[in-house]
BABA-258084 format. One record per residue (C-alpha): residue in three letters; residue number from 1; x, y, z negated. Coordinates in steps of 0.25 Angstrom, whole numbers, plus 5000, padded with zeros to 4 digits. Layout:
<site><zase>ALA</zase><mimar>NUM</mimar><u>X</u><v>Y</v><w>Z</w></site>
...
//
This chain:
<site><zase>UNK</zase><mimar>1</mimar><u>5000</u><v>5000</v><w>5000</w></site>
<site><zase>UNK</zase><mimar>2</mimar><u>5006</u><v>5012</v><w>5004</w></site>
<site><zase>UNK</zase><mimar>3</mimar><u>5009</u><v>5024</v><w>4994</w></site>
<site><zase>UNK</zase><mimar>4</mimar><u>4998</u><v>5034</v><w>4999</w></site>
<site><zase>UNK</zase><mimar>5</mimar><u>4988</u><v>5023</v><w>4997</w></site>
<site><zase>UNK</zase><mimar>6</mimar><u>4993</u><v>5022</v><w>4983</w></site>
<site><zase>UNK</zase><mimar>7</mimar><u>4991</u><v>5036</v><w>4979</w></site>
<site><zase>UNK</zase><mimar>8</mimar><u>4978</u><v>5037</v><w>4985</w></site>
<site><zase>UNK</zase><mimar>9</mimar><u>4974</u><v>5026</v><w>4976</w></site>
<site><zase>UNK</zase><mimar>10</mimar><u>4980</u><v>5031</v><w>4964</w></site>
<site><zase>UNK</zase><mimar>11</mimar><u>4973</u><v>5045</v><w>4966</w></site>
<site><zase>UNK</zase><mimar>12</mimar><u>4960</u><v>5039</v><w>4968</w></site>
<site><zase>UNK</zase><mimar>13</mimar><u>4961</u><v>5029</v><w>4956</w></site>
<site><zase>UNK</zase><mimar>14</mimar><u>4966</u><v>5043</v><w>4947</w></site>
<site><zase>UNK</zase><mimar>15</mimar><u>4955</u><v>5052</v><w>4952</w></site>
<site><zase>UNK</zase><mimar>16</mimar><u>4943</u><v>5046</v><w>4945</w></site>
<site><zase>UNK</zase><mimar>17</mimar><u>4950</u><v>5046</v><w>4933</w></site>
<site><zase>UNK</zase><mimar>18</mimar><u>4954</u><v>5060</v><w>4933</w></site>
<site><zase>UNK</zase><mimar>19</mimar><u>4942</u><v>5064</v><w>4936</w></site>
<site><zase>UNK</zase><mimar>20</mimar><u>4937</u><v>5057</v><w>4925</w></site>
<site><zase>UNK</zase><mimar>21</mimar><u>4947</u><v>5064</v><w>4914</w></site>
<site><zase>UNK</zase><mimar>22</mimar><u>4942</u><v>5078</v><w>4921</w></site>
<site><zase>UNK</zase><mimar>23</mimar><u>4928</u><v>5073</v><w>4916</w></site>
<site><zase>UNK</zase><mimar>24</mimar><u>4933</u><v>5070</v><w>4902</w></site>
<site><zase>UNK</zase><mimar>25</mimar><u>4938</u><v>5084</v><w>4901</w></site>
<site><zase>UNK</zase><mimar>26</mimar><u>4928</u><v>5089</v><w>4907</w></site>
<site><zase>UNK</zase><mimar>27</mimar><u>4919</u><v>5083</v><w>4897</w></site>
<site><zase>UNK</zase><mimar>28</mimar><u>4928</u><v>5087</v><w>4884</w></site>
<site><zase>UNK</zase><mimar>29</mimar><u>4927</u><v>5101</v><w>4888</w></site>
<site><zase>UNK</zase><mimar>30</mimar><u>4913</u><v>5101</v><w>4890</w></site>
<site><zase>UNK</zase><mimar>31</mimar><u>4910</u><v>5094</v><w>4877</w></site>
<site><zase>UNK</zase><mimar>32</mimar><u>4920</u><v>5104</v><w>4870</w></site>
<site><zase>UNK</zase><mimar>33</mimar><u>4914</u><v>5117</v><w>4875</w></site>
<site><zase>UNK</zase><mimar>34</mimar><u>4900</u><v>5111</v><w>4870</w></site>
<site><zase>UNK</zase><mimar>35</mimar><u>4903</u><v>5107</v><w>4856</w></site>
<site><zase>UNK</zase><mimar>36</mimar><u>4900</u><v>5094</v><w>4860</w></site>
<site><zase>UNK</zase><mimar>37</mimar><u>4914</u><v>5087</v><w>4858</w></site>
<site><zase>UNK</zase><mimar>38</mimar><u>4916</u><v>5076</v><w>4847</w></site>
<site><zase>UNK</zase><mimar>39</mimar><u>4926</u><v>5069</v><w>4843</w></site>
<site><zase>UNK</zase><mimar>40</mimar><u>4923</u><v>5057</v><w>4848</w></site>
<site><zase>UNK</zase><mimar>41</mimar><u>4920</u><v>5062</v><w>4863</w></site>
<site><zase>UNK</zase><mimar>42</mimar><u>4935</u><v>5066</v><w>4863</w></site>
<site><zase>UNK</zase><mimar>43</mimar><u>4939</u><v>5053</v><w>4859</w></site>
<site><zase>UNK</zase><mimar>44</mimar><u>4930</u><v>5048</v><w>4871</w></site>
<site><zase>UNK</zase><mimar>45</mimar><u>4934</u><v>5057</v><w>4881</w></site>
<site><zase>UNK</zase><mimar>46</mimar><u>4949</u><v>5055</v><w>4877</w></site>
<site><zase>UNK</zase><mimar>47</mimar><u>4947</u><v>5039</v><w>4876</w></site>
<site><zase>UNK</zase><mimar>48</mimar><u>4942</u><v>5038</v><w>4890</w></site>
<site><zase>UNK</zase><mimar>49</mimar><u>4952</u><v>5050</v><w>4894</w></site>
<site><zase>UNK</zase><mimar>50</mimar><u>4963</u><v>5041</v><w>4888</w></site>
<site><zase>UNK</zase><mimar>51</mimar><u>4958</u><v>5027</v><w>4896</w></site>
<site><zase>UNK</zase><mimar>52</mimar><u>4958</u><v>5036</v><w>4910</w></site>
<site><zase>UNK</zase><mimar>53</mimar><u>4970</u><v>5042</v><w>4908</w></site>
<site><zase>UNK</zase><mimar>54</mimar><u>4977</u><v>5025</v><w>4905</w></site>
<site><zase>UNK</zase><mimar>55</mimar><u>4970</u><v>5022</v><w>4917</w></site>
<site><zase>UNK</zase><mimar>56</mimar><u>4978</u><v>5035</v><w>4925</w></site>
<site><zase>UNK</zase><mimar>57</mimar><u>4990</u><v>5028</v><w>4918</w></site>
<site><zase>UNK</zase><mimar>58</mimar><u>4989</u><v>5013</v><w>4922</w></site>
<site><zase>UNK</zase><mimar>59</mimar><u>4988</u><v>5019</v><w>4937</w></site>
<site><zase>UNK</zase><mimar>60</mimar><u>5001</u><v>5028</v><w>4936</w></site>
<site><zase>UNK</zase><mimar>61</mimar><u>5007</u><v>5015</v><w>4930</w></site>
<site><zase>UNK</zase><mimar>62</mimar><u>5000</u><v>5005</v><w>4942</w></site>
<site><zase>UNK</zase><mimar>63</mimar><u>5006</u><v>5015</v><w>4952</w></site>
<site><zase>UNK</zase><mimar>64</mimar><u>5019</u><v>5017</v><w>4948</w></site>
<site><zase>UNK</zase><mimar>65</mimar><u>5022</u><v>5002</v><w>4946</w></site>
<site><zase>UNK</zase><mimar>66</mimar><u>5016</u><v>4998</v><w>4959</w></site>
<site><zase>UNK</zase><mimar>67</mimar><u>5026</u><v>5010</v><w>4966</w></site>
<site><zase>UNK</zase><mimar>68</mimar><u>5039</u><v>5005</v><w>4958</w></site>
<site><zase>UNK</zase><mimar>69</mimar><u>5038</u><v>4991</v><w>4960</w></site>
<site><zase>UNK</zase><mimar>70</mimar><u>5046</u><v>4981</v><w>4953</w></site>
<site><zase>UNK</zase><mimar>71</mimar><u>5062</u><v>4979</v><w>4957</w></site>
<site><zase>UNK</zase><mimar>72</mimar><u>5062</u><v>4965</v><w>4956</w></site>
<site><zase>UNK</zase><mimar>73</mimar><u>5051</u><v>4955</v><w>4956</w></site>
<site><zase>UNK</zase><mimar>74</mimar><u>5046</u><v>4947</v><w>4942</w></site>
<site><zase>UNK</zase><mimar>75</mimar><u>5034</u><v>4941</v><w>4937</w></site>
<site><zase>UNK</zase><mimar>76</mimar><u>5021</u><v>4947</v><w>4938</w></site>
<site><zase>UNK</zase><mimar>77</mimar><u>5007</u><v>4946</v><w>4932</w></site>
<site><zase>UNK</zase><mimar>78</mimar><u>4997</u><v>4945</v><w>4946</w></site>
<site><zase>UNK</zase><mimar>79</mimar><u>4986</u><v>4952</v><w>4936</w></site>
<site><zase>UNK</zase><mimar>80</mimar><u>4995</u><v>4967</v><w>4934</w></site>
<site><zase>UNK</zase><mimar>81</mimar><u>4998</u><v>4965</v><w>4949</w></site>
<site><zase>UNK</zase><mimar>82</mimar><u>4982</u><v>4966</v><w>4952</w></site>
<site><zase>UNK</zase><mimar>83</mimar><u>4980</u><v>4975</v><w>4941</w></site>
<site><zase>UNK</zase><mimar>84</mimar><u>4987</u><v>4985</v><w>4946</w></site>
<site><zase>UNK</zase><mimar>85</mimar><u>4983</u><v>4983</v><w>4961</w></site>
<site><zase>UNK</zase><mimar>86</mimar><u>4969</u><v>4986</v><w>4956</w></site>
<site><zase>UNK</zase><mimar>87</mimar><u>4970</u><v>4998</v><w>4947</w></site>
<site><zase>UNK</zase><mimar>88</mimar><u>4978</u><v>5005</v><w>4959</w></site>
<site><zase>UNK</zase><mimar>89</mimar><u>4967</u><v>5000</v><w>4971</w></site>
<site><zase>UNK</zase><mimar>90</mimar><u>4954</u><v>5001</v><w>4962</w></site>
<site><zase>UNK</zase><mimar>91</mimar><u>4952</u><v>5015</v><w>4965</w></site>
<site><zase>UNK</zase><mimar>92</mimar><u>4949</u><v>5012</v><w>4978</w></site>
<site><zase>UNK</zase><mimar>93</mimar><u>4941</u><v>5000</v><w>4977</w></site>
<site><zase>UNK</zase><mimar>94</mimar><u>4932</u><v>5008</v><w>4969</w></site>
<site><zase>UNK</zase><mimar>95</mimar><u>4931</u><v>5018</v><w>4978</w></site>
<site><zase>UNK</zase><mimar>96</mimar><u>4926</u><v>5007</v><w>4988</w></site>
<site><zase>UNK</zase><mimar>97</mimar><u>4919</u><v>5002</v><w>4979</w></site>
<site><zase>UNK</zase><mimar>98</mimar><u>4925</u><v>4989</v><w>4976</w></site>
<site><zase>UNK</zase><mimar>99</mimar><u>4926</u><v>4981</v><w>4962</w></site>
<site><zase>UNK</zase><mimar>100</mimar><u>4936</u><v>4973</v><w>4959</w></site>
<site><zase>UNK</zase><mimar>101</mimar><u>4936</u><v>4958</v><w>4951</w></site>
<site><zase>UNK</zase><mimar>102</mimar><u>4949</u><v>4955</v><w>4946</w></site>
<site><zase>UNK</zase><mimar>103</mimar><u>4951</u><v>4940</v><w>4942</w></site>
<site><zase>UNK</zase><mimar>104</mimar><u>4967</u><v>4938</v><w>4940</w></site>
<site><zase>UNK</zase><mimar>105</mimar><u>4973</u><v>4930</v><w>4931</w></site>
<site><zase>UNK</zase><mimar>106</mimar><u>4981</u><v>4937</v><w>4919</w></site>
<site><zase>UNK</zase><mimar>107</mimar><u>4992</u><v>4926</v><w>4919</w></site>
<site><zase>UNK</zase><mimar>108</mimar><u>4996</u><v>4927</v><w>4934</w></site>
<site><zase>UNK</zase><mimar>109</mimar><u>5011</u><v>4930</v><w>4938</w></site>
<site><zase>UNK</zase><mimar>110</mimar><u>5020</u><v>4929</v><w>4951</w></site>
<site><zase>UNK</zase><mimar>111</mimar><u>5032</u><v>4935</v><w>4953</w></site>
<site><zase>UNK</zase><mimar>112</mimar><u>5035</u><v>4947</v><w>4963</w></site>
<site><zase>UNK</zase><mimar>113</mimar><u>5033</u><v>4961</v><w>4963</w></site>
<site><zase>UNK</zase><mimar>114</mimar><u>5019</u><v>4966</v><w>4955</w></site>
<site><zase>UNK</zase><mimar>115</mimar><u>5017</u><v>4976</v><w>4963</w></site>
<site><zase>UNK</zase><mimar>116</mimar><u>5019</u><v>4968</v><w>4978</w></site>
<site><zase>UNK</zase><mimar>117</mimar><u>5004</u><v>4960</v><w>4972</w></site>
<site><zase>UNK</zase><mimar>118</mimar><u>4999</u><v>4972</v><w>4970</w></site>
<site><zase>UNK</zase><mimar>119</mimar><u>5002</u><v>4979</v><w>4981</w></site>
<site><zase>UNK</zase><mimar>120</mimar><u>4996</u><v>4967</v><w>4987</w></site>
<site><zase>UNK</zase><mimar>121</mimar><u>4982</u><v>4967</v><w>4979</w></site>
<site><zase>UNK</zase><mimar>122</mimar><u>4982</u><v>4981</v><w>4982</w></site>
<site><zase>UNK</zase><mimar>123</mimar><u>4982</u><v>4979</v><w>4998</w></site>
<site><zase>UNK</zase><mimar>124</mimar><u>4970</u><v>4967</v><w>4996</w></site>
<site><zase>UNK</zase><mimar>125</mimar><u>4963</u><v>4979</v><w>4988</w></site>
<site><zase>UNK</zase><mimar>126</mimar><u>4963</u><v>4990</v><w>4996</w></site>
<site><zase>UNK</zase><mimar>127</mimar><u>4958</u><v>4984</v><w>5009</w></site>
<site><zase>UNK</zase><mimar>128</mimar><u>4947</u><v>4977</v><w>4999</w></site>
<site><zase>UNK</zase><mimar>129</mimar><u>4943</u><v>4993</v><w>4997</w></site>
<site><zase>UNK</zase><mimar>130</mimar><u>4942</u><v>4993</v><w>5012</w></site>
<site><zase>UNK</zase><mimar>131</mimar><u>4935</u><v>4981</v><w>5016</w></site>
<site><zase>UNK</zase><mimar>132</mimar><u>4921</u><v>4985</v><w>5011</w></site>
<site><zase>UNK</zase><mimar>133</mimar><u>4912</u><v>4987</v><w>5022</w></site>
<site><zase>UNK</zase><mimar>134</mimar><u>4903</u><v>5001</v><w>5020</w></site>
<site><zase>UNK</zase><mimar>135</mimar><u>4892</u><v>4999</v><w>5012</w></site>
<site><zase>UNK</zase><mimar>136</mimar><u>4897</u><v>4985</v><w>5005</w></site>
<site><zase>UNK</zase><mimar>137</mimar><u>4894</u><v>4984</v><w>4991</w></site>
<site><zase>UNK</zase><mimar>138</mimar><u>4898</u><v>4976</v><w>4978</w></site>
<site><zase>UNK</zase><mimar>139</mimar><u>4911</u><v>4976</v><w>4984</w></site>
<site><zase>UNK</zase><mimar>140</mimar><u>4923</u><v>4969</v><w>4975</w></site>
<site><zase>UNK</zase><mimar>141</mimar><u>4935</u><v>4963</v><w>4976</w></site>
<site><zase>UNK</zase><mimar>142</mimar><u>4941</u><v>4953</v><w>4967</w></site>
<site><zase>UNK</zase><mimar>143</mimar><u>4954</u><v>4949</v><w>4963</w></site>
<site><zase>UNK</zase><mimar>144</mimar><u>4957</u><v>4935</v><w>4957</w></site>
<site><zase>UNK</zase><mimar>145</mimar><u>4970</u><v>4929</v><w>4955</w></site>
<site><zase>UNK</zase><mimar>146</mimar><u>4973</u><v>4915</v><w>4948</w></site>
<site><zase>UNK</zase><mimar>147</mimar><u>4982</u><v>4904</v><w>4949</w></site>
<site><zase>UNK</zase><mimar>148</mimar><u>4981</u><v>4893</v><w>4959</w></site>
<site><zase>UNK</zase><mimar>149</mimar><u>4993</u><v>4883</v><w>4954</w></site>
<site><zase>UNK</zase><mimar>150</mimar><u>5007</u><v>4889</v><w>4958</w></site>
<site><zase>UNK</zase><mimar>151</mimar><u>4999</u><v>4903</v><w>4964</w></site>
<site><zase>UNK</zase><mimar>152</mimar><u>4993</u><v>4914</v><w>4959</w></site>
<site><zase>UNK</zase><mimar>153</mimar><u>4981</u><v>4916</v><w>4968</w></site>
<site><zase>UNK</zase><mimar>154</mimar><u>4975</u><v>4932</v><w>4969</w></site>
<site><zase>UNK</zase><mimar>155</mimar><u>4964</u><v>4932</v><w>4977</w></site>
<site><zase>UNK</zase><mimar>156</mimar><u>4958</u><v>4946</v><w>4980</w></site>
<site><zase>UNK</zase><mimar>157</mimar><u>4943</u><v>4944</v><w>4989</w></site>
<site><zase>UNK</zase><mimar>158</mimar><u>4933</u><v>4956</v><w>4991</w></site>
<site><zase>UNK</zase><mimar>159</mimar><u>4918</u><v>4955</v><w>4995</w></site>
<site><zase>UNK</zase><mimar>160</mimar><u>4920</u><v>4965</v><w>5007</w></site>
<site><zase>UNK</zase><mimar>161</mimar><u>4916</u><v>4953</v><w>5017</w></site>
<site><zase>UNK</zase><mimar>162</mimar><u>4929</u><v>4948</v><w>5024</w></site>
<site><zase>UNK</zase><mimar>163</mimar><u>4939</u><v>4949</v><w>5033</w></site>
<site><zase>UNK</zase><mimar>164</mimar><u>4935</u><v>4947</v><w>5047</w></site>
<site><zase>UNK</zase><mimar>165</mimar><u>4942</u><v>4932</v><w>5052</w></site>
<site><zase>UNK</zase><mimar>166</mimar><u>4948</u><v>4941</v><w>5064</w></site>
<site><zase>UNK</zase><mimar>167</mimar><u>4956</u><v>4950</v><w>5054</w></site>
<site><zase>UNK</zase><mimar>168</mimar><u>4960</u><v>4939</v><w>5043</w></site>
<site><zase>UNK</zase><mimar>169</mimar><u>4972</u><v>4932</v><w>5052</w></site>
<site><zase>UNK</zase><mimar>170</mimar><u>4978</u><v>4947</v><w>5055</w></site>
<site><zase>UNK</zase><mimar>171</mimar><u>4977</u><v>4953</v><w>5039</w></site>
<site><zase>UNK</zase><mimar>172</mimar><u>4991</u><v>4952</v><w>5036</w></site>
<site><zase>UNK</zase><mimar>173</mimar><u>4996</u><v>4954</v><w>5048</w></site>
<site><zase>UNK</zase><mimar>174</mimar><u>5004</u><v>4968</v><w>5048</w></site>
<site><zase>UNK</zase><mimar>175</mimar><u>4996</u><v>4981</v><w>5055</w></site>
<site><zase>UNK</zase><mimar>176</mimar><u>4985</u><v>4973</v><w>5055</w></site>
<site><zase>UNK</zase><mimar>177</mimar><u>4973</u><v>4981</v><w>5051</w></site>
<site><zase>UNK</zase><mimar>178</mimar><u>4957</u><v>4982</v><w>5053</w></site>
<site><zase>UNK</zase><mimar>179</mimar><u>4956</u><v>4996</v><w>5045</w></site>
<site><zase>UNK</zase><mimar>180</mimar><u>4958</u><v>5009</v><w>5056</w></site>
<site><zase>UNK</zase><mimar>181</mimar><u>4966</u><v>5016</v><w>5046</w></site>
<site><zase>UNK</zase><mimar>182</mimar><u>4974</u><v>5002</v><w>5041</w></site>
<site><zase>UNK</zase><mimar>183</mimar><u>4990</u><v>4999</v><w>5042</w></site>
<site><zase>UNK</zase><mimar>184</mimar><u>4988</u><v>4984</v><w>5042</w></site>
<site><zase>UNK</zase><mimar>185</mimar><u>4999</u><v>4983</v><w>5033</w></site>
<site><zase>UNK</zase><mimar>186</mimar><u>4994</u><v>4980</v><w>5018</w></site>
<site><zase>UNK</zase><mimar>187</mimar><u>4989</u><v>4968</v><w>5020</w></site>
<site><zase>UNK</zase><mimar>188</mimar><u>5001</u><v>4964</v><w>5026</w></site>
<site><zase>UNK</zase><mimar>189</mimar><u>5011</u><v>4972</v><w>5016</w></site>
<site><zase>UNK</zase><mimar>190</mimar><u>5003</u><v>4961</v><w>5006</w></site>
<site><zase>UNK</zase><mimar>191</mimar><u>5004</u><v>4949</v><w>5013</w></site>
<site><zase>UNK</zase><mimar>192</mimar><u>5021</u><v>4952</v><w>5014</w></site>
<site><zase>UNK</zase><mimar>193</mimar><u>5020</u><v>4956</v><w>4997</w></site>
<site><zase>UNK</zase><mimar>194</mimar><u>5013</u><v>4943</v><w>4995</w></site>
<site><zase>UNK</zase><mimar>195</mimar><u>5022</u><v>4933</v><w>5004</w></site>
<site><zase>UNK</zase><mimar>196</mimar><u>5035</u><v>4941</v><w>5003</w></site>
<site><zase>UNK</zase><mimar>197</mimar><u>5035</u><v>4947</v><w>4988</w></site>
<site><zase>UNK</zase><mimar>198</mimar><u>5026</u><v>4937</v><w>4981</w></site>
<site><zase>UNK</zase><mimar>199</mimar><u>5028</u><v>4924</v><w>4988</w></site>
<site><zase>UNK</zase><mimar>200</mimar><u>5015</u><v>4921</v><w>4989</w></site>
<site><zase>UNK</zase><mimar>201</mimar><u>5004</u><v>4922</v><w>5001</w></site>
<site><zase>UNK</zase><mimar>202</mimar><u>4990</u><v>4931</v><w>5003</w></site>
<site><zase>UNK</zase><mimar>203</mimar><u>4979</u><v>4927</v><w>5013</w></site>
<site><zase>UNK</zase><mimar>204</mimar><u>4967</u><v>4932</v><w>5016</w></site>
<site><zase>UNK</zase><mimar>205</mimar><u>4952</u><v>4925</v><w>5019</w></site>
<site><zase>UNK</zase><mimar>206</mimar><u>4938</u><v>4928</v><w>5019</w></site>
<site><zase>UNK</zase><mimar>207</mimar><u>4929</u><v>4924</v><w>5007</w></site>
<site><zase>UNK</zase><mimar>208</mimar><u>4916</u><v>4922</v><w>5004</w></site>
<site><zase>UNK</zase><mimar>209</mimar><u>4914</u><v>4938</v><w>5002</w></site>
<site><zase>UNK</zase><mimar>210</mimar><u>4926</u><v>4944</v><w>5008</w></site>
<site><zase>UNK</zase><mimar>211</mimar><u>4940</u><v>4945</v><w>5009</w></site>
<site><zase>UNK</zase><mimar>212</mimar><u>4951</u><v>4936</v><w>4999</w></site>
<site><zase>UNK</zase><mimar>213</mimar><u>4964</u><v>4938</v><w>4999</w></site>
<site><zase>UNK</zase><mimar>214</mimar><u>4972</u><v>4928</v><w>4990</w></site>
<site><zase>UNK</zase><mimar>215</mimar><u>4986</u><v>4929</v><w>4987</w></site>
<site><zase>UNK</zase><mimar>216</mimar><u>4994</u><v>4918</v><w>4982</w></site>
<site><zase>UNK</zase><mimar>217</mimar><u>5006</u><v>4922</v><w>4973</w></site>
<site><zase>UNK</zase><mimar>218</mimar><u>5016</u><v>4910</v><w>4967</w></site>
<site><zase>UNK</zase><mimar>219</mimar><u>5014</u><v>4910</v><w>4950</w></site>
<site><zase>UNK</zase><mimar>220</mimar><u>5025</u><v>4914</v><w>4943</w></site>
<site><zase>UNK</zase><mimar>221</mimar><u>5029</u><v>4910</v><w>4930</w></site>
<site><zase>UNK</zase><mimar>222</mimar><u>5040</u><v>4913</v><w>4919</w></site>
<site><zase>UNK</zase><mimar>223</mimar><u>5048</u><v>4928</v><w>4917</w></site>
//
C-alpha cells in the first residue's frame, strides 16, 4: 500500500474522533456558562476524552510500526498482525459500510516480518471496501484464522457476491486490474509478501456468499 493511501486512512480514522473531543469541549463550555457543570460530568467528559485520546494514541503507535518495520525477521503473533491491519483500514470500511467479524486465534505465531502479513491483510481489506456493489446492504467481512496441522490458515471472505470465473485465474498476475483507477499491483505485491517473505502461499476462490482469500502461513514455535 503506497504511503499516500496510508495518510489518507490515517486522516479519515483521526477526524471522527477530533470531531468528537471539539463536541466535548463544546459541551463543557456550555455547561460552565449555564451553571449547569458538576463534578461528576467533568469526570464523564474527561473519562470519555481520555478513552478517545488512547485510541488517537494506538493509531500513532500502528502507523509508526508499520512504517519502520522490523530489521530482522523473528516470531510473531498472527492475532497483532490482523489487529493492527484492521485498526488502520477500518475507517474506510466504515465509511463503506462494511463490518468486520474477527475469529483469530490468540495463540498463533509464524516467523517473518509482522508488518509484511499486514500489509497483506491490509490489501484483501481495501479492495473488500471496493467490492460492494451500489446499494448492497448487510455488507461484512470476516477474518478467521486457526491452525490446520503444521499451518496457520487465515481466511479473509466477504459477502460482496464474487469474483467473476474470467477474473479469478489473472488476480495476481501483476498490472492486472478491473478497477479504471487500479494499479494491479497489491494483490500481486501480496501474493510476492506471502511466498517470498513468509513462505507460505495465498489463493483466491468463490464462496457460498462472496469472495475467500485463504492464506496458509507454516506455525512457528519456540524463541
Amino acid at each position: 500500500m503506497a504511503l499516500g493511501e496510508m495518510v489518507g486512512i490515517i486522516g479519515h480514522q483521526w477526524r471522527q474522533p477530533l470531531t468528537s473531543l471539539s463536541i466535548m469541549l463544546e459541551e463543557l463550555q456550555v455547561r460552565y456558562h449555564s451553571g449547569e457543570l458538576e463534578g461528576a460530568t467533568v469526570d464523564d467528559l474527561v473519562g470519555r476524552a481520555q478513552g478517545i485520546i488512547g485510541q488517537l494514541d494506538q493509531t500513532v503507535e500502528d502507523f509508526t510500526r508499520f512504517l519502520y518495520p522490523q530489521s530482522e525477521p523473528g516470531l510473531f503473533q498472527v492475532a497483532e498482525a490482523t489487529r493492527m491491519a484492521v485498526n488502520l483500514i477500518e475507517p474506510a470500511l466504515v465509511r463503506a459500510g462494511v463490518r468486520v467479524n474477527l475469529a483469530v486465534a490468540p495463540d498463533l505465531s509464524v516467523r517473518g516480518f509482522r508488518n509484511e502479513l499486514s500489509q497483506v491483510l491490509l490489501s484483501l481489506l481495501q479492495n473488500v471496501a471496493e467490492a460492494f456493489p451500489s446499494g448492497a446492504h448487510d455488507r461484512q467481512v470476516s477474518i478467521e484464522a486457526c491452525r490446520a496441522e503444521q499451518q496457520v490458515r487465515i481466511t479473509v471472505s466477504d459477502n460482496a457476491g464474487g469474483i467473476p470465473d474470467a477474473v479469478l485465474p489473472h488476480l495476481f498476475e501483476p498490472y492486472f486490474t478491473t478497477k479504471a483507477a487500479g494499479t494491479g499491483i497489491g494483490l500481486r505485491l501480496a501474493k510476492l509478501l506471502v511466498d517470498r517473505s513468509l513462505g507460505g502461499s495465498i489463493s483466491a476462490a468463490n464462496g457460498p456468499l462472496g469472495a475467500e482469500f485463504v492464506i496458509s502461513l507454516p506455525l512457528a514455535t519456540g524463541d
